[in-house]
N, C-alpha and C positions, 0 to 999 in steps of 0.2 A: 550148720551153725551160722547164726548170723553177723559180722563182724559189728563190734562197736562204732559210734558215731563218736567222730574227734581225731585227734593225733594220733595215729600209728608209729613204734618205734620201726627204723628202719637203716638203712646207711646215707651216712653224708653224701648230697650230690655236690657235685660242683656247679657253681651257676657266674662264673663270672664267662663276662661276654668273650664269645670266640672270635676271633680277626678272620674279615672278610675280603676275598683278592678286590680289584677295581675290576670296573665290567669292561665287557669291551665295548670299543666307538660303534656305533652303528646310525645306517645312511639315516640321512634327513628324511620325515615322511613326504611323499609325491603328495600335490594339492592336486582334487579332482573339480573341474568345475561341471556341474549339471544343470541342465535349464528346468527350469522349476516347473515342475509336474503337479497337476490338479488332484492333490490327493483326496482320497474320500472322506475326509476330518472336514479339508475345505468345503465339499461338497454340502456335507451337514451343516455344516454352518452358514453355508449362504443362504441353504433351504430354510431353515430355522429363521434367519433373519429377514425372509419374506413374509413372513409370518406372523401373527401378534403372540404378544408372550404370554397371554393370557388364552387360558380355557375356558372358553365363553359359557360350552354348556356345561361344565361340572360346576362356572359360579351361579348359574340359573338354578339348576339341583339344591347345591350348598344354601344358595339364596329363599329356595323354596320350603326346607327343611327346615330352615329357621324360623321360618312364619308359621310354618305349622308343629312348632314343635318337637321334631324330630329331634333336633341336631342339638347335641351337648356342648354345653356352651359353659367352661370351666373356667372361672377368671385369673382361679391361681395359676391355669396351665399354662394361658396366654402369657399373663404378668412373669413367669417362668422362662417361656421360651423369646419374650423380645427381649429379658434382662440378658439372655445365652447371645441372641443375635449380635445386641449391643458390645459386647464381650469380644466377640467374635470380628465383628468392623473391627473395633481399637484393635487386637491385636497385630491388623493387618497396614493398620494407619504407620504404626509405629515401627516397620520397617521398611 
């Protein structure tokens, strides 16, 4: 059998809060110092910013497809995703 959805009768719990001992002291953390290590994040990142940011031959393809044609060219999608980008800046303005 399946039980109903809703309040169940049942027995009064108790819910007022129970008293908690004090903790005990314990040591101060040890401060570790490490000499900064070339991590692979950095790595990426330096590589990346040798680089241009741009994909030259996907905008030569994209560039080509549009001339001939190809490439779907939706305006509400655009008008769509700068109104999200715009959106997207302010919220970060504003913190």
């Amino acid at each position: 059998m399946v039980d109903p959805i809703g309040s169940k009768p049942g027995p009064v719990v108790d819910r007022r809060a129970a008293s908690v001992a004090a903790a005990e002291p314990t040591a101060p953390a040890k401060t570790v110092s490490n000499p900064p290590v070339e991590t692979s994040a950095a790595q990426v990142a330096q590589s990346m910013a040798a680089q241009p940011p741009v994909d030259t031959d996907r905008v030569a393809r994209i560039r080509k497809a549009v001339q001939e044609g190809r490439f779907p060219i939706s305006p509400a999608t655009i008008a769509d995703r700068l109104i999200a980008l715009k959106f997207d800046w302010n919220s970060h303005d504003a913190s």
